[in-house]
Each structure stands twice: as structure tokens, then as C-alpha cells.
C-alpha positions in Angstrom: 105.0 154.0 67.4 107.0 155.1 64.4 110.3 153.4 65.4 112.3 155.1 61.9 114.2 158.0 63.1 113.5 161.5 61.5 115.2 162.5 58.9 118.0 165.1 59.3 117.5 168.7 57.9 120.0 169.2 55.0 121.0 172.7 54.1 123.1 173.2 50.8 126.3 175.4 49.9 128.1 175.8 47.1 131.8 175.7 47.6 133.2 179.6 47.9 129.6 181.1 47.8 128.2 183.3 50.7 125.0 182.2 51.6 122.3 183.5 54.4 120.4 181.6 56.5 117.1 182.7 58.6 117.9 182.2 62.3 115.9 179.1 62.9 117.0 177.2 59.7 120.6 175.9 61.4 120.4 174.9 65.3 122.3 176.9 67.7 124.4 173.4 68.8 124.9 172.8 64.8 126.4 176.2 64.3 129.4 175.6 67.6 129.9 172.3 65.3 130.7 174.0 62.2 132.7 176.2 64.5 134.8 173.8 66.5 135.3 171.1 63.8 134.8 172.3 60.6 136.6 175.8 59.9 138.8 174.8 57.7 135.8 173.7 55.3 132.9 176.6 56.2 133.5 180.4 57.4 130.3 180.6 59.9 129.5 183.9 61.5 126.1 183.3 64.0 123.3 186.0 64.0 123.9 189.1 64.9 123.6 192.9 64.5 126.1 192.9 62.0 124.4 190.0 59.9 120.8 191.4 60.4 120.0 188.1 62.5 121.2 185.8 60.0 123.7 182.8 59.9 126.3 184.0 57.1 128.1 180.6 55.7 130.7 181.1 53.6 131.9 177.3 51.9 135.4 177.2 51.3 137.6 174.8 49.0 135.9 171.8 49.7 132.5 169.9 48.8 130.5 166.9 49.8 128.6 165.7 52.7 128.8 167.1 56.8 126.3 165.1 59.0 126.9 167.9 61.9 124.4 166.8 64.1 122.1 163.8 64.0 119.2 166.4 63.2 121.6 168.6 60.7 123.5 168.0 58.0 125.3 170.0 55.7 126.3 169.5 51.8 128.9 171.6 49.8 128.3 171.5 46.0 131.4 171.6 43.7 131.1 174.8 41.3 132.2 172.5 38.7 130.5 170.8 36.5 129.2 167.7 38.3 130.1 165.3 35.4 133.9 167.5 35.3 133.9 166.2 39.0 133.4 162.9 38.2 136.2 162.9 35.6 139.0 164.6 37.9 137.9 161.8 40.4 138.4 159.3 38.1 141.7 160.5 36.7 143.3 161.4 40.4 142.8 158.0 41.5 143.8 156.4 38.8 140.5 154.9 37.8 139.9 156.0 34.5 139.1 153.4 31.6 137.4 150.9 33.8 134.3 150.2 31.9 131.7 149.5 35.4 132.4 153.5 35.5 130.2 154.2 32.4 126.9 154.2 34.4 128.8 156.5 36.6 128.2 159.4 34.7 124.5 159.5 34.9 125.0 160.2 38.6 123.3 163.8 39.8 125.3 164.7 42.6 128.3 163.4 44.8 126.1 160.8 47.1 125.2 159.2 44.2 128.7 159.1 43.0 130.0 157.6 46.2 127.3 155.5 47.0 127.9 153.9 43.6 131.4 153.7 44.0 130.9 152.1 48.0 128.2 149.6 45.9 131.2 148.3 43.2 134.1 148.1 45.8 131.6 146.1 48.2 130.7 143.8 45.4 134.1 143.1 44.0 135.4 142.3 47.4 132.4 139.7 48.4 133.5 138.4 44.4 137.5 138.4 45.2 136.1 136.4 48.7 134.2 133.9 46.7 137.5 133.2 44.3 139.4 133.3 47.5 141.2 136.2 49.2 145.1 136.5 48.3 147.3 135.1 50.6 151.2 134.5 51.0 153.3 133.2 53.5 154.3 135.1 57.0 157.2 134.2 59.4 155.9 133.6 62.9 157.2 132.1 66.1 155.1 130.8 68.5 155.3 127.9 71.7 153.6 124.5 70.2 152.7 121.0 71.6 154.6 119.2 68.1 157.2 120.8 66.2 156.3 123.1 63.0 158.7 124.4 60.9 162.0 124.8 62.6 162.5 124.0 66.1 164.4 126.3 68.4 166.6 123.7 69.8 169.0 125.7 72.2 165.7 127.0 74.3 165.1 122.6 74.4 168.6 122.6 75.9 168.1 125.4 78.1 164.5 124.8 79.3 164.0 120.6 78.7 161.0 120.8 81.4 159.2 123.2 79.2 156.3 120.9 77.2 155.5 123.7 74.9 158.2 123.8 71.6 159.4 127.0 70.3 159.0 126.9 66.4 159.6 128.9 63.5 157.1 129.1 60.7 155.8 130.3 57.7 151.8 130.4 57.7 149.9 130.5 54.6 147.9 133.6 55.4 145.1 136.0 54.2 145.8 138.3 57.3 147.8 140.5 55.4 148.1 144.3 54.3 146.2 143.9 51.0 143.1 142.7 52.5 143.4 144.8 56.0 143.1 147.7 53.9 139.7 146.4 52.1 138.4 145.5 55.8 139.4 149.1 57.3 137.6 150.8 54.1 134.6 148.7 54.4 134.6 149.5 57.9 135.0 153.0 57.3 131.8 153.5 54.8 129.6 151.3 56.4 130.1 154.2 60.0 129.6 157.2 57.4 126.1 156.8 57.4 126.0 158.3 53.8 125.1 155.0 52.1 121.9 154.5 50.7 119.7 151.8 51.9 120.3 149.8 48.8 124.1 150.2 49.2 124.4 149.9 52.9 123.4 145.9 53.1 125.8 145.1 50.3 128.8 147.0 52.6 127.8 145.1 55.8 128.0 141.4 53.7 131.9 142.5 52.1 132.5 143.6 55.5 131.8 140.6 57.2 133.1 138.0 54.8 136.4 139.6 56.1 136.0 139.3 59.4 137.5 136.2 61.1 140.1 136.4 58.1 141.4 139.6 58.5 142.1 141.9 61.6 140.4 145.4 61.5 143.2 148.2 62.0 143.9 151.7 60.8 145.2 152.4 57.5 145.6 155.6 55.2 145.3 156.7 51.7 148.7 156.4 51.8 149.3 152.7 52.5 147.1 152.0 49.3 149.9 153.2 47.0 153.4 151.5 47.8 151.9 148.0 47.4 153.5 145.4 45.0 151.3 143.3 42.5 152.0 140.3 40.7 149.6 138.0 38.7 147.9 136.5 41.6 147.0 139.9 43.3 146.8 142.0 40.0 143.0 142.9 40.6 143.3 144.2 44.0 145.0 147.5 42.6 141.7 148.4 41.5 140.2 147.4 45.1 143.1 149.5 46.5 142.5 152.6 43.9 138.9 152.6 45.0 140.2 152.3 48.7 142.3 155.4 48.6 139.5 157.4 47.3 137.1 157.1 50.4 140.0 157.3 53.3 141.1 160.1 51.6 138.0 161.9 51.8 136.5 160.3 55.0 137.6 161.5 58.3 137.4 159.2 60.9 138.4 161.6 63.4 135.9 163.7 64.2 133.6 162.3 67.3 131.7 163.5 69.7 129.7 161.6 72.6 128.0 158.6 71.3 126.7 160.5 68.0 130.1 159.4 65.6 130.3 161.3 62.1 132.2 160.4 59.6 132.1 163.4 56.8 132.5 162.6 53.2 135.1 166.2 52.0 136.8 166.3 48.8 139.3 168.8 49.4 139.3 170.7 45.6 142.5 172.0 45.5 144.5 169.0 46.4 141.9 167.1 43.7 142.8 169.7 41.1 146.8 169.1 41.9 145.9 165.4 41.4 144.1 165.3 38.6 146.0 167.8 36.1 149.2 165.5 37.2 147.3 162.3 36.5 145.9 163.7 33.2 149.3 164.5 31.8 150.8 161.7 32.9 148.3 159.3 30.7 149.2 161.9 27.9 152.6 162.7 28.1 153.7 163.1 24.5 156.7 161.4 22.9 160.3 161.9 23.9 159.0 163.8 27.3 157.9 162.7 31.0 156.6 163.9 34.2 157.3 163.7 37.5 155.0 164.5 40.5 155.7 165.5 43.9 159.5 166.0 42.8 161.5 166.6 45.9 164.3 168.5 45.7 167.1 169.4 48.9 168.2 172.7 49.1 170.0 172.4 52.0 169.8 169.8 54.9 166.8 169.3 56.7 165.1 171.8 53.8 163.4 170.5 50.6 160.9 171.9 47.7 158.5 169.4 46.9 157.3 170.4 43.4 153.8 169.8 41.7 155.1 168.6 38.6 157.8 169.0 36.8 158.3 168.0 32.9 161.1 166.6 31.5 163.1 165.5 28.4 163.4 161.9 27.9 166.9 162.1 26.1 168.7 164.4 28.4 167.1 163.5 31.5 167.2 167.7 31.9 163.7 169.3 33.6 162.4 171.9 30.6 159.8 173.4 32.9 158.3 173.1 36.5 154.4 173.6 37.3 152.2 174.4 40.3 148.7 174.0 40.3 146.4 176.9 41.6 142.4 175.9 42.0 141.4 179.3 43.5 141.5 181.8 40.6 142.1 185.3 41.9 142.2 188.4 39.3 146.1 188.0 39.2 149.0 185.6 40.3 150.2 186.3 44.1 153.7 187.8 44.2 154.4 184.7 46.6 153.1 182.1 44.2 155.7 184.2 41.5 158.7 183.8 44.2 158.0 180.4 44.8 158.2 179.0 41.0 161.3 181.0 40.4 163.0 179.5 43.3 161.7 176.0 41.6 163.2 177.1 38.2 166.4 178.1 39.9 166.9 175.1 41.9 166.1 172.7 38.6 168.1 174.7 36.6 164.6 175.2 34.3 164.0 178.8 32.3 160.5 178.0 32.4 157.8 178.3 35.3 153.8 177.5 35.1 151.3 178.5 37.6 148.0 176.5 36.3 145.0 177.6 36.9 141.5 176.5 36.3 140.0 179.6 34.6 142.2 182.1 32.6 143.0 185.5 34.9 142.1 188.6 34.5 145.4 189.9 34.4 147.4 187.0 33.0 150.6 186.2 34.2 153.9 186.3 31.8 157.1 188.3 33.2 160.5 187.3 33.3 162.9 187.2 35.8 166.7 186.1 36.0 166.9 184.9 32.3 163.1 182.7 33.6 159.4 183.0 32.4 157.2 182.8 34.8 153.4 182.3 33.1 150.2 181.4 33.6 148.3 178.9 32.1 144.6 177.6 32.0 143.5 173.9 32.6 139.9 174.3 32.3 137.6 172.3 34.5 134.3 174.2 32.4 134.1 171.9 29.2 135.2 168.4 28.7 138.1 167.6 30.2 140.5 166.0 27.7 139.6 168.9 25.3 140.7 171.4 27.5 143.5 169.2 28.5 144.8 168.7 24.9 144.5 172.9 24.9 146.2 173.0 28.0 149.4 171.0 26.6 149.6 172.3 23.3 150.2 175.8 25.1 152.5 174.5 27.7 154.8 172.8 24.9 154.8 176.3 22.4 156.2 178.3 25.9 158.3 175.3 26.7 159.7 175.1 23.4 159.9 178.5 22.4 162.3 179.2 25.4 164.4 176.3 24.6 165.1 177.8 20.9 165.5 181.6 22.1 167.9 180.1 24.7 170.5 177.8 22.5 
């Protein structure tokens, strides 16, 4: 009896392409998957009059890997080069430089990628476990048989039948946020089912030289940011870069009966934001900064939170402010326009940039109130730095050029 179970049929999108699909190439229980769970990623219309009897998927701006049902699954290809991928992966997360990424780039397609990347965070936490997992001391209380640490001694007064001692003490402990994280991340890939056969054994052995050491509980991409290293703990911000990369773009939310998926979705946009910030940020030239995510109030309760926002190193004053835009339409949206004005306004900037990954049709440069609003091109079509170093020059003759015409 063949005890392996069939493999899943795999149908293949590319992310904003219409694609038909002959009636019985998707199941009629995939399709109210898609439907219920996934419209955010795919537009799904079933067969019909109006679609001749076909499925009509429409990928939106995400790619990577839907198990929908355990008989279907669905992959979104990026429209980008797959290499270009790579490269805004390994700039958003802040994982650029590290030479194990090399072989990376031979990868053909985004399982390869991740099952790579699950394959080096797996083996550098079985070699941080082998060194010895970082540790640091926690307060706890608890009710002893001997005294440890400091002994309540007004509960002794109180309560001198009570055999048990109420202590104070600090434990020497690897049961703490920086490894939880690597446990929950393990835990997560090894339930995606997208590792490879090869990878999948390597995940299991990381994930269980944790456990007994660390408790398993939820964590975000978020918690892998605001952590605090010093020379002890200096490699886990690799282990936590590489962290924040799969709970990012795993969900672990979506279940259904005993069948668990665990989607691997890269949402483009918010990867596009990411990496043009990153970028510029490792090339910032002299007497100039960024800032991301710059939060400004307005008013109480209401704040803009701007993409990024450059800045002169000697003044401290913002020159321009910049929003990125992955979905290139034939001109700039009147709302996008309002927005970046309001930005300018409230930063007291002259200059506004709506970034784009391919150039518009109708390219964008008005002014409004004394401010340029422009558009701008940070190509995702050739290599990467070369477009970016295009990219900046531009952005620093606008920037610059208002500056002068405005003394």
C-alpha cells in the first residue's frame, strides 16, 4: 500500500495577471478557500456564463506559496526579476553583506529561496546551542524548602507554621525573549509544510534542541526589532533578522478543521516601502540622513506616519519627504498628490516624491503652494544598486535645485 500521500496540484499566477482556468483544473472547495481567506491576495470569479465556464484568477500585490487545500495549492510569481527579489529581501531585512547569502542567488524561485533561508537559520541555531544559548539573569519569587536569594521575612513573621520560604531571586536563565523568538520561528516553518525534505529534518533538530530550555509562545515580526545586543548576544541579530523575515510572511492564522495551512505571502508593496528605505539608508551620502516611518502629530489623537523623509545633517531641517508606490498606474492619483503636500506642509519641506518602480506614462512634476510634488523612478528591472545610485542622483538635483531657487 503506497503509504506517501499524493502530491498536491499546484496551479501558478503571476502577481497582477489575469489568468483562466478550465473548470476542472481548481476544485470547487479550493475556489470558497480562495474566496473566504484569501481575497485580499487573489480576485476569484467561479465559472459562469459571464466567464465562458472558466475560473478567472486575478493575483494581486502579493507572491509566494498558498497550500489551499491538502490536494491544491496555489503559487504567485513576483513580476520582478527573481534575483531583484532576492536583493530587496535581502536589503528590507537587513541581511545584505552576509557572505552564506552568495549561493542564494543561484536560487530559481521563492521555495528555493526560503527553504534555503529556513536551512541557515536552523543550522545556526543547533550551532549557537552547541556554544550555549545566551542567557542572563531574571527576578523570580517563588515558596522554597531553604532560603535562595533574599528571604521574605515579614511573611516568616506572619505565617511561622508555613514550611515553605518565600524567596527572592535571580535565575541564570536561557528562557528568555531572544531565544523564544528562535523557538516560535522554528516552530512556525517546521507547520508550513513548504520545507523541502532535505530542509525539513534540519528544522525539527534546531527545534528541539530548544525545547525543555525555552517555552514556545507567540511572537511577531515586530518583537524581532527592539531588542538590545551586546558582545555576548551580538550574533543573534542575524538569527533575529532572519526571524522577522518568515513571521512576517507566514500567517499562522488561517485554519481550518484538522487540515492547518500556514501560507508563505510576501506582500510587494510593503517589501518595496522596505527595501527603497533600507537601500538609502546604507547609502545615505555625506552631510544627509533618513528617517523611516517618521511620525508626525497633527493634532491629538491624529498623526502622518511618513515613508521616508531626508534630512540635512547640519540643520537637522527635513529637505524632502517620499512615499513609495509599487503599483504603477499611467499617472500619479490625485489622492497620492494631496497626501505628499499635506506631508511637505506639515515638515515644512518644498519638496515631495512619489517613488515608483517603473517611470509613468505621464510623469508627475506640478507645484503647489510654493511645493514640488514629483515623481521619481526606483527601478526593480536591472540591478538594483545601479538603479538605486540613478534613483539618488535624481532625487538630490530636485532636492537641491529647490533649495537654491528658494534662498
Amino acid at each position: 500500500m503506497d503509504i506517501n500521500p499524493a502530491k498536491p496540484r499546484i496551479i501558478e499566477l503571476t502577481e497582477y495577471e489575469n489568468k483562466s482556468f478550465q473548470p476542472d483544473e481548481i476544485p470547487h472547495s479550493a475556489g470558497v478557500e480562495l474566496l473566504e481567506k484569501y481575497k485580499t491576495q487573489v480576485d476569484i470569479e467561479f465559472p459562469s456564463y459571464k466567464t465562458r465556464e472558466h475560473w478567472k484568477l486575478q493575483a494581486k500585490g502579493w507572491v509566494g506559496y498558498i497550500p489551499v487545500t491538502p490536494e491544491f495549492h496555489l503559487k504567485i510569481n513576483p513580476k520582478v526579476p527573481i534575483q531583484n527579489l532576492f536583493g530587496m529581501l535581502e536589503y528590507a531585512y537587513n541581511l545584505k553583506g552576509f557572505r552564506f547569502l552568495e549561493g542564494l542567488m543561484d536560487c530559481e524561485s521563492l521555495e528555493d529561496f526560503y527553504n534555503n533561508l529556513a536551512h541557515i537559520l536552523a543550522h545556526k541555531v543547533l550551532e549557537r546551542c552547541r556554544k550555549g544559548l545566551y542567557r542572563t539573569y531574571l527576578p523570580k519569587t517563588q515558596q522554597l524548602s531553604y532560603v535562595r536569594g533574599r528571604l521574605d521575612v515579614q511573611q516568616v513573621i506572619q505565617k511561622p507554621w508555613n514550611v515553605k520560604l518565600k524567596c527572592d531571586y535571580e535565575e541564570h536563565t536561557a528562557d528568555i525573549k531572544e531565544n523564544e523568538i528562535l523557538a516560535w520561528t522554528l516552530y512556525i516553518i517546521g507547520r508550513s509544510s513548504l520545507c523541502s525534505e532535505r530542509v525539513s529534518p534540519t528544522v525539527r533538530k534546531a527545534y528541539h534542541a530548544l525545547q525543555g530550555l525555552v517555552t514556545l509562545q507567540p511572537y511577531s515580526a515586530k518583537d524581532c526589532i527592539a531588542i538590545q545586543y551586546n558582545r555576548l548576544n551580538e550574533d543573534y541579530q542575524l538569527l533575529h533578522n532572519l526571524c522577522r523575515f518568515f513571521l512576517e510572511n507566514i500567517s499562522p492564522s488561517h485554519e481550518r478543521g484538522n487540515y492547518k495551512t500556514l501560507p508563505f505571502l510576501v506582500e510587494m508593496a510593503h517589501l518595496y516601502e522596505l527595501f527603497v528605505a533600507e537601500w538609502l539608508h546604507k547609502n545615505t551620502p555625506q552631510g544627509y540622513f533618513f528617517k523611516q516611518q517618521h511620525s508626525i502629530e497633527i493634532s491629538q489623537n491624529r498623526h502622518f506616519i511618513i515613508d521616508i523623509v531626508l534630512c540635512d545633517v547640519a540643520t537637522g531641517k527635513t529637505i524632502a519627504v517620499l512615499d513609495t508606490k509599487y503599483k504603477v498606474p499611467e499617472r500619479a492619483d490625485n489622492k497620492d498628490i494631496h497626501q505628499m503636500i499635506s506631508y511637505a506642509n506639515t515638515t515644512k519641506c518644498k519638496q515631495a516624491f512619489l517613488i515608483y518602480p517603473k517611470d509613468l506614462t505621464q510623469p508627475l512634476d506640478i507645484p503647489s503652494d510654493k511645493i514640488q510634488v514629483r515623481s521619481l523612478t526606483f527601478s526593480l528591472d536591472d540591478n538594483l544598486d545601479r538603479t538605486g545610485q540613478t534613483f539618488l542622483k535624481n532625487l538630490f538635483i530636485f532636492s537641491e535645485f529647490s533649495q537654491n531657487s528658494h534662498r
